[in-house]
KEZATI-888435 format. One line per 8 residues: number of its first residue (from 1); their letters; for each residue z, y, x negated of C-alpha. Coordinates in steps of 0.25 Angstrom, whole numbers, padded with zeros to 4 digits. Example, Ala and Ser with C-alpha at 12.3 -4.5 7.8 and 13.67 -1.06 7.14 Angstrom:
BEGIN
1) as) 0031/-0018/-0049 ~ 0029/-0004/-0055
This chain:
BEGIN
1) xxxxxxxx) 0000/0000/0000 ~ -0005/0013/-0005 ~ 0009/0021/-0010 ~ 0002/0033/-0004 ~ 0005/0027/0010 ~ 0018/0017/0006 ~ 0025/0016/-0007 ~ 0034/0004/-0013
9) xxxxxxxx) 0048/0007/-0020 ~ 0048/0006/-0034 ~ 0049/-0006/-0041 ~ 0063/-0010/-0047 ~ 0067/-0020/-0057 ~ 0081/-0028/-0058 ~ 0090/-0023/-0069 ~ 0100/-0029/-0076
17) xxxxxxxx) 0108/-0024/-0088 ~ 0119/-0033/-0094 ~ 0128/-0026/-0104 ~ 0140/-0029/-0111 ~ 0151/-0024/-0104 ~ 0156/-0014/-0115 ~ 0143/-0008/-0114 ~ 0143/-0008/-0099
25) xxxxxxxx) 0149/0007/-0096 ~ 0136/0012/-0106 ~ 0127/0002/-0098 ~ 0129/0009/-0084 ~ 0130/0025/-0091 ~ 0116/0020/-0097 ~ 0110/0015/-0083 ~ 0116/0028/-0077
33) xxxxxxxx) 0109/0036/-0086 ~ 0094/0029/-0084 ~ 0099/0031/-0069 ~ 0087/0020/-0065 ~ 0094/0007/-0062 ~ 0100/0004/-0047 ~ 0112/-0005/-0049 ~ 0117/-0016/-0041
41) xxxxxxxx) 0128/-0025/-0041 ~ 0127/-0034/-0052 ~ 0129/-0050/-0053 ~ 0137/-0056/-0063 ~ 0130/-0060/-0076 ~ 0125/-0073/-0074 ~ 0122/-0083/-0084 ~ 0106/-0080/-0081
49) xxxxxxxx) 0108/-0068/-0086 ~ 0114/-0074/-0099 ~ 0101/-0081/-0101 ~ 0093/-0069/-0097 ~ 0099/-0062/-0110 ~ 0098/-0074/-0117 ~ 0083/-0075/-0112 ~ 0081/-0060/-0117
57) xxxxxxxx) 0087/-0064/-0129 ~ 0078/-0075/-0133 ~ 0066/-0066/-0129 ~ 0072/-0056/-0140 ~ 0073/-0067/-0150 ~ 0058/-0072/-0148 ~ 0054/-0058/-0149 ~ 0060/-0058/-0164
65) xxxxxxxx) 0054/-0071/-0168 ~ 0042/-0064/-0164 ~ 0045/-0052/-0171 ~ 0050/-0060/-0184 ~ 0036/-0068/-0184 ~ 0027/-0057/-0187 ~ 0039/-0052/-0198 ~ 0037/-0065/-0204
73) xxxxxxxx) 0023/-0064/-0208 ~ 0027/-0050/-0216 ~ 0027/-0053/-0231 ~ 0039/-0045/-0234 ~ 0049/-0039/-0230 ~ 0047/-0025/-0224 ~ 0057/-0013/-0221 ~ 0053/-0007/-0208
81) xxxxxxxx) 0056/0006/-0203 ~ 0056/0008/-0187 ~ 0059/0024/-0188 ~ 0057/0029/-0174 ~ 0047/0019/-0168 ~ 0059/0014/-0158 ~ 0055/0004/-0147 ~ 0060/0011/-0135
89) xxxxxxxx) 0057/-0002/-0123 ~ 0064/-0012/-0119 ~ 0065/-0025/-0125 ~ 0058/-0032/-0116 ~ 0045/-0022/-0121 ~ 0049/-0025/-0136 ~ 0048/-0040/-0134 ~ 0035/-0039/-0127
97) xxxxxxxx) 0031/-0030/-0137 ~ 0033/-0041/-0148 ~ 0026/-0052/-0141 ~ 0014/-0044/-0141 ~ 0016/-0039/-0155 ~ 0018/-0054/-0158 ~ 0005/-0058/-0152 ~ -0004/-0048/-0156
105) xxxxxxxx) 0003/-0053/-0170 ~ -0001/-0067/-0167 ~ -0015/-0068/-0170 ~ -0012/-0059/-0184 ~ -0002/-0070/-0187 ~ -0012/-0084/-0185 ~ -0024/-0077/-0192 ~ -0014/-0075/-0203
113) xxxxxxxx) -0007/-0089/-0203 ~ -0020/-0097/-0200 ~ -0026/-0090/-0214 ~ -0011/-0092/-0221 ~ -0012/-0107/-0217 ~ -0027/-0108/-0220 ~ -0025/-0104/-0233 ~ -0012/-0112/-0235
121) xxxxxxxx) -0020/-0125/-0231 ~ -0032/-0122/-0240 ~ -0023/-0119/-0250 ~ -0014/-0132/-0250 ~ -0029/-0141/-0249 ~ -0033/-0133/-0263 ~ -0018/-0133/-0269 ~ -0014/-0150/-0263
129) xxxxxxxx) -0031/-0155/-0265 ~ -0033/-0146/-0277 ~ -0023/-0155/-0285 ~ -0029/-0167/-0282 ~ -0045/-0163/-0285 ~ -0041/-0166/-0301 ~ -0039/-0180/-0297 ~ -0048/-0183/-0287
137) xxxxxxxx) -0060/-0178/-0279 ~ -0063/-0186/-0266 ~ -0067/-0179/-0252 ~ -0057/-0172/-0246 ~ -0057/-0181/-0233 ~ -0053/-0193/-0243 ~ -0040/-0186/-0245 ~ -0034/-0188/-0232
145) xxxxxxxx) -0042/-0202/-0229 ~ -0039/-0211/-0217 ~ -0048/-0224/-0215 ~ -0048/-0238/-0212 ~ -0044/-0244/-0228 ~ -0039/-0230/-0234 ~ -0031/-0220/-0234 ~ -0030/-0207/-0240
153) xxxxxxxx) -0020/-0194/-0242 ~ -0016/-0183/-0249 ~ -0002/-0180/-0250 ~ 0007/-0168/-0255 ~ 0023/-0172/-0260 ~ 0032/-0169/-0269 ~ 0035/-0177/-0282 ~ 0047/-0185/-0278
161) xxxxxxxx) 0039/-0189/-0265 ~ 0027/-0192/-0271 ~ 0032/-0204/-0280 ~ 0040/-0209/-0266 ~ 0027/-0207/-0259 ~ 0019/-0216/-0270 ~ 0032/-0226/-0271 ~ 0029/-0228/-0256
169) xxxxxxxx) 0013/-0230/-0256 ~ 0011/-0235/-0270 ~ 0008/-0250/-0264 ~ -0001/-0242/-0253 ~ -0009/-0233/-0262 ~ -0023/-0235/-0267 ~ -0022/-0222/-0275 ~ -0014/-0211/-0278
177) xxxxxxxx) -0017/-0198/-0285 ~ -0007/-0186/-0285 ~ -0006/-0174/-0293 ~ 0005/-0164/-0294 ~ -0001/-0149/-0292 ~ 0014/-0143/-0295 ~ 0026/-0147/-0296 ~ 0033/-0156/-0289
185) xxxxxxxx) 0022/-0159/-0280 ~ 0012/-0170/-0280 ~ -0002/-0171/-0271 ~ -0006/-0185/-0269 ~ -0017/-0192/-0264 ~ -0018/-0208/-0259 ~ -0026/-0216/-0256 ~ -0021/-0230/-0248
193) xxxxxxxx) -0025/-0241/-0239 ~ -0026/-0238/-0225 ~ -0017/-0246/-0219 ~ -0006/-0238/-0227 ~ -0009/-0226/-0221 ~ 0002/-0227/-0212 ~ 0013/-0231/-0223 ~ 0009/-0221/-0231
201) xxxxxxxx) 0008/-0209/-0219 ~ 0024/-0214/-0215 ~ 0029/-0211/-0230 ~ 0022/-0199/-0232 ~ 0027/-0194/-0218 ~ 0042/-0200/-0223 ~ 0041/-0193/-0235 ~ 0037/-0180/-0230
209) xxxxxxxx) 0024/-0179/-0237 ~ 0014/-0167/-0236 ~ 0001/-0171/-0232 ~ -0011/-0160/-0232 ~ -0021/-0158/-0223 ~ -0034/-0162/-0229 ~ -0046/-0157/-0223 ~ -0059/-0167/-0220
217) xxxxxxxx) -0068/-0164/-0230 ~ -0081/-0170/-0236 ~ -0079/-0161/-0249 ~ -0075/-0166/-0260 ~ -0062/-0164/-0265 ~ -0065/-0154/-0277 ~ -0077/-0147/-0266 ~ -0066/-0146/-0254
225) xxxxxxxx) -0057/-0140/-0263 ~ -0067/-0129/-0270 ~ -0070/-0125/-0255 ~ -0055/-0125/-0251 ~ -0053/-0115/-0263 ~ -0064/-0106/-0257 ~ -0057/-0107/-0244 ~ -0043/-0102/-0250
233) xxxxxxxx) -0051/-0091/-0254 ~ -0056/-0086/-0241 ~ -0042/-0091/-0233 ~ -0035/-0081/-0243 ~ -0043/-0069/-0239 ~ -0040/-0074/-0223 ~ -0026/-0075/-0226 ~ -0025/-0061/-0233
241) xxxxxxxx) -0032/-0053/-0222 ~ -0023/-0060/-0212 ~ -0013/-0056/-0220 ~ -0015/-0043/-0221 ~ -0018/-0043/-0206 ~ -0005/-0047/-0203 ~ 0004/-0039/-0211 ~ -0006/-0027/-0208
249) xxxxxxxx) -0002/-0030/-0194 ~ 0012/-0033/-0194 ~ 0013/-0021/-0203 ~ 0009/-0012/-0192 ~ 0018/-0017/-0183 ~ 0031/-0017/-0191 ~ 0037/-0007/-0186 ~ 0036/-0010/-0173
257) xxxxxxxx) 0041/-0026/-0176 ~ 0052/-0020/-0184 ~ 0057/-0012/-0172 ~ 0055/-0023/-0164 ~ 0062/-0033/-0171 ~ 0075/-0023/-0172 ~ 0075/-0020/-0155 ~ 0074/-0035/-0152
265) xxxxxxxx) 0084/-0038/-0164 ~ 0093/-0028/-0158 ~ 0089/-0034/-0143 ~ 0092/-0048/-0148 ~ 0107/-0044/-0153 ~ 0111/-0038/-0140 ~ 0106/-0049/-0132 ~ 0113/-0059/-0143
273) xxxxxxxx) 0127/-0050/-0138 ~ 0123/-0048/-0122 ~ 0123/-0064/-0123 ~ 0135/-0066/-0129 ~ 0142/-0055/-0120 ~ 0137/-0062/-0108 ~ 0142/-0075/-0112 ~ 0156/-0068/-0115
281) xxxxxxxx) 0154/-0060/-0100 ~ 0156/-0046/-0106 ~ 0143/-0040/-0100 ~ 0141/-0031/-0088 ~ 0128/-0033/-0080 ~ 0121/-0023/-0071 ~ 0110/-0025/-0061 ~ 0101/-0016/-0055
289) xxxxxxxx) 0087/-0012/-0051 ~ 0080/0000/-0057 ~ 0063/0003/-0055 ~ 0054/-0003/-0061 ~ 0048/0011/-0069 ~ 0064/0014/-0075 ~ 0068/-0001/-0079 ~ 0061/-0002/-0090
297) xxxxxxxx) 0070/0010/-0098 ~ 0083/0003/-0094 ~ 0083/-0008/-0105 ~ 0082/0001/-0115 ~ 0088/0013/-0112 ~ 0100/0003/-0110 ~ 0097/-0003/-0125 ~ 0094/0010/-0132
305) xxxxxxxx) 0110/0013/-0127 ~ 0118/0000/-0125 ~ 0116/-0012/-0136 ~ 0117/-0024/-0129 ~ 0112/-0024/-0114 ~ 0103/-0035/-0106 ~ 0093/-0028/-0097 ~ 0085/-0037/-0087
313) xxxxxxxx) 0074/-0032/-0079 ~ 0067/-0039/-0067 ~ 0059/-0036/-0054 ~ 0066/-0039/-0041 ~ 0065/-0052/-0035 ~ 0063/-0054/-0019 ~ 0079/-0058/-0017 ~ 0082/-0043/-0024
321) xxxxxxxx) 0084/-0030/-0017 ~ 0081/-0019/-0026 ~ 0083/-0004/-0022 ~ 0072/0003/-0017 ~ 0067/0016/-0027 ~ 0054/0024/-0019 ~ 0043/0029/-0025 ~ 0036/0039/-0022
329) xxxxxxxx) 0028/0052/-0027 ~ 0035/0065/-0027 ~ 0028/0071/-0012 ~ 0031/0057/-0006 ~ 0046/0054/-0013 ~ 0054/0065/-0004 ~ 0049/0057/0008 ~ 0057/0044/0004
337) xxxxxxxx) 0071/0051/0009 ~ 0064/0051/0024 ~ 0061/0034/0020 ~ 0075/0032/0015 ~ 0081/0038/0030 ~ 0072/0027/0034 ~ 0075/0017/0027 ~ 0071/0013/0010
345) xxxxxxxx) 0062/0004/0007 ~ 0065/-0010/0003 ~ 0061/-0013/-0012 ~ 0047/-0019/-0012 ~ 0044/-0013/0002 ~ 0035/0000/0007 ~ 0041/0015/0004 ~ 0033/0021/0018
353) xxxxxxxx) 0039/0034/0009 ~ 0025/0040/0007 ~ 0018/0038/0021 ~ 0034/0044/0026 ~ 0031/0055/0020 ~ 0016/0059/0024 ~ 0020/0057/0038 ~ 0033/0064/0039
361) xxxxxxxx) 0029/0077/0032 ~ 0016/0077/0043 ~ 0024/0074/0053 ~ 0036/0085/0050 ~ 0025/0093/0045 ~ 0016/0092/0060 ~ 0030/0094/0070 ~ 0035/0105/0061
369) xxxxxxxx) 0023/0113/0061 ~ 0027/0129/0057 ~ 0025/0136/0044 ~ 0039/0144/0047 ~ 0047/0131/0052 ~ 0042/0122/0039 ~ 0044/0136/0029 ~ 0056/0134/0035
377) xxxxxxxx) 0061/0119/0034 ~ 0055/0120/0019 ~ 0066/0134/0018 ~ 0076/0124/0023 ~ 0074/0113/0014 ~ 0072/0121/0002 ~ 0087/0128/0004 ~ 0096/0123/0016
385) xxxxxxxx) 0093/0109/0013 ~ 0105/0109/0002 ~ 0114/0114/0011 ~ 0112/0105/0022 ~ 0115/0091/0011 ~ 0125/0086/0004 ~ 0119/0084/-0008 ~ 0105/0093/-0010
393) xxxxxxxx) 0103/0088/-0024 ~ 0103/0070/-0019 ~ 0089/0066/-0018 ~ 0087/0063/-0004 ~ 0090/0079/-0002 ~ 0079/0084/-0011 ~ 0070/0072/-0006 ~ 0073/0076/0007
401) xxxxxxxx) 0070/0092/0005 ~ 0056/0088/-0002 ~ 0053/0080/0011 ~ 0057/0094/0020 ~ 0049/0102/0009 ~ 0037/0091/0011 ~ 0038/0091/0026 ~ 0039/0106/0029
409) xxxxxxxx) 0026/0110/0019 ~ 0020/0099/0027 ~ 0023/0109/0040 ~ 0020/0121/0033 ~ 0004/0116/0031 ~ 0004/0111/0046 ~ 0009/0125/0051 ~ -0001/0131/0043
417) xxxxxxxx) -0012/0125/0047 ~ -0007/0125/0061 ~ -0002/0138/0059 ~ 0012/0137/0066 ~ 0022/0149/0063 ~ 0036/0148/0071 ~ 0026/0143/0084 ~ 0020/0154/0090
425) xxxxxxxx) 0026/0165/0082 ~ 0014/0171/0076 ~ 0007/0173/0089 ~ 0022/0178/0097 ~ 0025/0187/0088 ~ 0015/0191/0078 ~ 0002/0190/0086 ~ -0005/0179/0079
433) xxxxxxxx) -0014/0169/0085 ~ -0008/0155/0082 ~ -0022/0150/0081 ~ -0025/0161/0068 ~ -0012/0154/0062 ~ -0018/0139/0061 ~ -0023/0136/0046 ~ -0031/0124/0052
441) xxxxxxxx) -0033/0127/0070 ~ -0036/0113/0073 ~ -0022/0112/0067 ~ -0015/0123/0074 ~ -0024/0117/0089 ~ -0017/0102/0087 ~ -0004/0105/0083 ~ -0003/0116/0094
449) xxxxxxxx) -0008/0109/0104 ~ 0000/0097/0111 ~ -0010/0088/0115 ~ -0017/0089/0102 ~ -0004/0089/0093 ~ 0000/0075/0102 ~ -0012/0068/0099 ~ -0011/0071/0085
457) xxxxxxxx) 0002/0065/0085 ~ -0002/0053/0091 ~ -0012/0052/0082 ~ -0005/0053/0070 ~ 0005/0044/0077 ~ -0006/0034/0077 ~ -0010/0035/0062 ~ 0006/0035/0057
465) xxxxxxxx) 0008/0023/0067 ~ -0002/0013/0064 ~ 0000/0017/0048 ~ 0013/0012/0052 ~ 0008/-0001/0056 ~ -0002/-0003/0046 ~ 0009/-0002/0035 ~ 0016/-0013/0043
473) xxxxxxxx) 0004/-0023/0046 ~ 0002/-0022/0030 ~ 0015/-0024/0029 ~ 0016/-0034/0037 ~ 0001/-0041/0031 ~ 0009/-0039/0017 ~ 0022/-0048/0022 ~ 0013/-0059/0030
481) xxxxxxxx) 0019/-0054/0043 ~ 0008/-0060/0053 ~ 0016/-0056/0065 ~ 0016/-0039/0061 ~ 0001/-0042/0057 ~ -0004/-0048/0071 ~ 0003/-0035/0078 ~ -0001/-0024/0069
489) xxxxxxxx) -0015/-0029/0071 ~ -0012/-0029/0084 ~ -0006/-0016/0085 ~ -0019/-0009/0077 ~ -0027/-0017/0088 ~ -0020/-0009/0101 ~ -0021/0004/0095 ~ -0034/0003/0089
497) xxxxxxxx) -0041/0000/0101 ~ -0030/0004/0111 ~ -0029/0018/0109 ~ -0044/0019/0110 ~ -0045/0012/0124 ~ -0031/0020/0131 ~ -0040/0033/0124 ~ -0051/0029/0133
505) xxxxxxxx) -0046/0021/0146 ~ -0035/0030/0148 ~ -0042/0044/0143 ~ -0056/0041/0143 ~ -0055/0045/0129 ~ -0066/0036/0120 ~ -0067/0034/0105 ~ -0077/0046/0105
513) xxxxxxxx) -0083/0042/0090 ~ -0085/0029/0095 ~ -0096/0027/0107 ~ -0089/0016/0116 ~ -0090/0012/0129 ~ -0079/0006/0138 ~ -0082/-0007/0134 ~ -0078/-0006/0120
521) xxxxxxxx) -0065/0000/0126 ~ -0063/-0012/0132 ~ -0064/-0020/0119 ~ -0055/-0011/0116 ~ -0044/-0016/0125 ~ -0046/-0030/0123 ~ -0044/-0027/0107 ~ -0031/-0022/0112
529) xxxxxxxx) -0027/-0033/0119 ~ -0030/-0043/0108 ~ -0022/-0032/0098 ~ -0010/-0034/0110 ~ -0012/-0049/0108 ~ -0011/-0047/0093 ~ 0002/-0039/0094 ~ 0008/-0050/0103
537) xxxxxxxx) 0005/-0060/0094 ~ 0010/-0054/0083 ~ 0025/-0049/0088 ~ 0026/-0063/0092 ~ 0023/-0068/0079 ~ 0035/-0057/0074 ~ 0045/-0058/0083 ~ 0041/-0072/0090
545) xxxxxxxx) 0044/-0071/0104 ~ 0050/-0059/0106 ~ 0036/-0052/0100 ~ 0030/-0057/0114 ~ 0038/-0045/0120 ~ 0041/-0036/0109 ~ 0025/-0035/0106 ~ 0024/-0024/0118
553) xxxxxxxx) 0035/-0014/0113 ~ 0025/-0015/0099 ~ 0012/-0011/0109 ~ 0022/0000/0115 ~ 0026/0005/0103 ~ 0014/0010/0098 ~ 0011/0021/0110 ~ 0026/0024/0109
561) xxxxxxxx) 0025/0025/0093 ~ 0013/0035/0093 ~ 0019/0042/0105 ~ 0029/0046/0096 ~ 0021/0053/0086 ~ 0019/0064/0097 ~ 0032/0069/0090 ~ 0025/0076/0081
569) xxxxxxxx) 0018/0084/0092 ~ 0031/0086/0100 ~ 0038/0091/0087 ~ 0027/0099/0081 ~ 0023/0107/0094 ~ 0039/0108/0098 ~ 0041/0117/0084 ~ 0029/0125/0089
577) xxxxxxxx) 0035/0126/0103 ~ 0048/0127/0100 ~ 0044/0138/0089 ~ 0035/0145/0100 ~ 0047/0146/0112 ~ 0057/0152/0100 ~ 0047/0162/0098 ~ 0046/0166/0113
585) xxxxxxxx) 0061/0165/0115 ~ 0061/0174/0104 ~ 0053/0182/0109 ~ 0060/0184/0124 ~ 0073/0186/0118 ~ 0069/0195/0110 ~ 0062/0204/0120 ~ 0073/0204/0128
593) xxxxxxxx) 0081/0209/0116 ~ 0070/0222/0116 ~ 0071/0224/0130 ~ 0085/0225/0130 ~ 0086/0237/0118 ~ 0075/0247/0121 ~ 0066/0254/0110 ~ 0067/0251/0096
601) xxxxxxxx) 0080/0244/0095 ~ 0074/0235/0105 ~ 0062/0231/0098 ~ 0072/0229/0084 ~ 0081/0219/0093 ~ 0070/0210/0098 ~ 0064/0210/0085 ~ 0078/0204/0080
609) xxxxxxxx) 0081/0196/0092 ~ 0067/0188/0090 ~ 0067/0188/0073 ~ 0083/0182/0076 ~ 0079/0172/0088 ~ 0067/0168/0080 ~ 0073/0164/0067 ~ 0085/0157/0075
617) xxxxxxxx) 0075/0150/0085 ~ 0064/0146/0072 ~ 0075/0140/0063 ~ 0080/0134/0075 ~ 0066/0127/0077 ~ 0064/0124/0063 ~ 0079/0115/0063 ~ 0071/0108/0075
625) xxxxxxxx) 0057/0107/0071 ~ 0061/0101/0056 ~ 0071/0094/0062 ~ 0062/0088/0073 ~ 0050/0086/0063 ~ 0060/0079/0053 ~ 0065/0070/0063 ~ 0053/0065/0072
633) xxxxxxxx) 0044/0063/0058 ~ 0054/0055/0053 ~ 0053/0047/0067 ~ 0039/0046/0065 ~ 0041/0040/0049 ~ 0052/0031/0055 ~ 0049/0024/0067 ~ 0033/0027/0070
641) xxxxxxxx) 0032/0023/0055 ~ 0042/0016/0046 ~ 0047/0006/0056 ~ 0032/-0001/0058 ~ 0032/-0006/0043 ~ 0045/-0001/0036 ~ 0058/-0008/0034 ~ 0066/-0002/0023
649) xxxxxxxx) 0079/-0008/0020 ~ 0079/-0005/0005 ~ 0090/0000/-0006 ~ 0091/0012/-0013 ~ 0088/0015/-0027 ~ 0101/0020/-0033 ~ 0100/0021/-0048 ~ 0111/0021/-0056
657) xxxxxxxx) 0110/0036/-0061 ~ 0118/0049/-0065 ~ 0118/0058/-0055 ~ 0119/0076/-0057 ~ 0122/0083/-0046 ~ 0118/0099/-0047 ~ 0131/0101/-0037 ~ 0142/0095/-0035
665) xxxx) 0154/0098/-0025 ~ 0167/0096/-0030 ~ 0178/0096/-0021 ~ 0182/0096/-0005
């Protein structure tokens, strides 16, 4: 729903801080300050939330392993200094923000170990291979040789094993050549019969003997090796720019991995001491709910401030009940004091704020229609306001004068264009055609005439309605409410084709854009009756056998609600009226007053008699007229509107906040 027309409340997240209690007092002063967080009555701390520390705690932990990975790969040690480059988010951000570093890291790190062990393995075939080329010079796929009469290895040991080794095989053995490239290691290569092989692999496993991976090869032993030293070559150059790559990498980062490294060390040593104090019971937990925009700040304006505190965040779940926070822009926002008499909107349900608002300002604007009566309402909120509340600086008052400010300029353009002056006062007393007053004459001819201002009002009754009952049919399509469905269609049915056939049987008043003859009326009437079957059906299917009667006071309901919208003419043309007849009384009285004191002083009387009966008679209206117009737009917002669709039933947002008062009385 477009939040031009119907808004949502503001999203809130569940809070939860556990401190240690020594540190509770600062915990609250801190949270008062942020003035954000809605408390609630909390729960004892339950062993979950023992494992949700110790859950936060192993995420910290993993984090640093992370973190001490790509350290690793550094040569040597390096000082770093963080200066002023503080991270300033909250934990959560800072581990998120080392998994990603970690993996963009990742690809850097397995180009660098896949050359480092390339090069490793190229250069153990030259250094264990290379030893043995002296000796011997066979293919290279003989040296690791599996077939059905022999077998062959090569195998890398120590001295002392090697002589176990050739104690143990010397009656297997066919031949045996080793050769010792440094000392106190011997490379060996064997040749047996092949149904030793199994003997042979069981003591070289028992005795823990190296065995090097020998690659397939046709070459022959001196050729495989002449290649392998080419390939050391170019794996040295891989390994050195990957090398480079990585420190050229982790070097621009440094400074961001040391800082990291110091918040989740720091984080990880308040956790270790929450979790301690929690299992000892010496911790204070507080609950609450705060906005979705303003819980972010809450973690670590509490850390920057207080050492060892726990804050978990998480969105309501359907059994929770949060406090409703509006939101709305700044023309739309004073309006939500006239919602809240109402009723406030659950959590998670429609704010109508916006829609209240367009309509109440028209319709206070179209009944109290006079430039002087809404100069003066606006005069009246702007400085008697204050002295008519107990507390002009709570928000409710300056929501509420914004909503008279709105309200009465709404007035002030509707008198202009209808040109509306204390009634008839221009024309009584200054000679003024009424008619030369208007801005916009069409205006000044509806909303002076009675028949035409009625009409109008019923027709803005029928729009204002049927919105009305449009947000409740996609309320009720949203919550899968077949029985509202059925009599909304229904409902839309009667009045679409009703009012069209009573225009035209009753006052013999076609659809004059349209060219239709009476028997398209009469199709007219049978849609009605099927929209009549619809809104049976559909009580019944809400209210079960009691929608069987209850459907007719639904069909009633509509003349009566859009009947009642003729307020707005009876209001409207009453402060004209009553503004008019103040003028002639007025008027009498005050030539009686010059009648009875002859000559000059006679004429001076009537003048204050009539400037004295008007101010008290026009101030008297205005009291009425804004009063009236308050009063009846708020009937119309109430019961024509919100009751169709609207439940409300929600909790205040209260935030936990320090609170200045410009005055304060002290005393009786």
């Amino acid at each position: 729903m477009a939040t031009f027309l119907i808004n949502t409340p503001e999203p809130m997240m569940k809070v939860r801080v556990i401190a240690i209690k020594d540190q509770s007092q600062q915990t609250l002063e801190r949270l008062q300050e942020l003035g954000v967080l809605h408390i609630e009555e909390a729960s004892d701390l339950s062993p979950l939330d023992r494992d949700r520390i110790e859950t936060e705690r192993r995420r910290i932990r993993e984090a640093l392993v992370l973190l001490d990975d790509i350290i690793s790969y550094l040569p040597e040690p390096k000082t770093v200094f963080i200066g002023d480059a503080g991270f300033r988010d909250t934990r959560v951000r800072v581990i998120d923000e080392v998994t990603r570093l970690h993996r963009s890291f990742s690809r850097i790190i397995a180009k660098f170990n896949g050359a480092k062990n390339e090069l490793t393995h190229l250069e153990m075939l030259d250094r264990y291979l290379g030893s043995l080329e002296p000796l011997i010079n066979p293919l290279v796929k003989d040296l690791q040789y599996s077939g059905r009469y022999l077998y062959s290895n090569v195998i890398v040991l120590s001295d002392d094993t090697f002589r176990i080794f050739r104690d143990k095989t010397e009656a297997q053995l066919f031949r045996e050549v080793s050769v010792s490239p440094e000392e106190g290691m011997v490379v060996a290569f064997f040749i047996a019969g092949a149904e030793y092989r199994r003997q042979i692999e069981a003591i070289i496993r028992d005795l823990g003997i190296t065995v090097p991976d020998i690659p397939d090869s046709d070459l022959a032993l001196s050729d495989f090796l002449a290649r392998n030293r080419e390939a050391i070559a170019r794996s040295r150059e891989e390994s050195a720019k990957a090398t480079a790559e990585l420190l050229d990498t982790i070097g621009g980062q440094l400074e961001t991995i040391a800082l990291f490294r110091e918040i989740l060390t720091a984080e990880f040593g308040r956790y270790t001491v929450l979790l301690q104090a929690a299992e000892a019971r010496y911790v204070t937990l507080i609950e609450g709910w705060a906005p979705e925009v303003d819980a972010g700040p809450i973690e670590s304006r509490l850390k920057e401030s207080i050492g060892d505190v726990f804050v978990e965040m998480s969105h309501p779940i359907p059994v929770d009940r949060p406090p409703t926070k509006l939101r709305n822009s700044k023309g739309v926002q004073p309006f939500e004091v006239i919602v809240r008499l109402f009723s406030l909107p659950r959590y998670g349900d429609w704010d109508p704020t916006p829609s209240v608002a367009y309509f109440f300002a028209f319709f206070f604007g179209l009944m109290l229609n006079d430039l002087v009566y809404a100069l003066g309402l606006l005069f009246l909120a702007r400085f008697v306001l204050d002295k008519l509340v107990d507390d002009p600086d709570s928000e409710g008052t300056r929501l509420f004068r914004k909503v008279l400010y709105i309200s009465g300029g709404v007035s002030v353009v509707f008198s202009i264009l209808s040109g509306t002056y204390l009634g008839d006062f221009p024309s009584k007393f200054l000679g003024i055609d009424l008619t030369s007053m208007a801005l916009l004459k069409p205006v000044q001819a509806v909303l002076n005439d009675p028949i035409s201002f009625i009409i109008l009002a019923l027709v803005i009754g029928i729009i204002h309605l049927n919105l009305a009952h449009v947000l409740a049919l996609i309320k009720a399509v949203r919550e899968r409410d077949r029985g509202t469905i059925v009599s909304k269609i229904g409902l839309f049915l009667i009045q679409l084709f009703g009012i069209p056939y009573l225009m035209y049987a009753m006052f013999n008043l076609p659809l004059g854009f349209l060219s239709l003859d009476a028997g398209a009326y009469q199709v007219f009437l049978y849609i009605v009756y099927f929209g009549v079957i619809l809104l049976i059906i559909g009580s019944v299917m809400t209210m079960r056998g009691l929608g069987s009667f209850f459907w007719i006071f639904d069909l009633t309901g509509i003349l009566g609600d859009i009947m009642s919208y003729s307020r707005l003419a009876g209001v409207g043309l009453a402060t004209f009226y009553l503004a008019s007849s103040f003028n002639l009384l007025s008027g009498w009285i005050a030539d009686i007053a010059g009648a009875l004191i002859p000559g000059f002083p006679g004429q001076v009387a009537a003048f204050l008699v009539a400037t004295i009966l008007l101010v008290m008679f026009h101030l008297l209206n205005l009291l009425l007229s804004s009063l009236a117009a308050f009063i009846h737009s708020l009937r119309l917002c109430f019961v024509e509107y919100l009751l169709k669709f609207y439940e409300g039933g929600g909790r205040d947002y209260v935030p936990f906040h320090m609170r200045f008062r410009r005055e304060v009385v002290l005393g009786k």
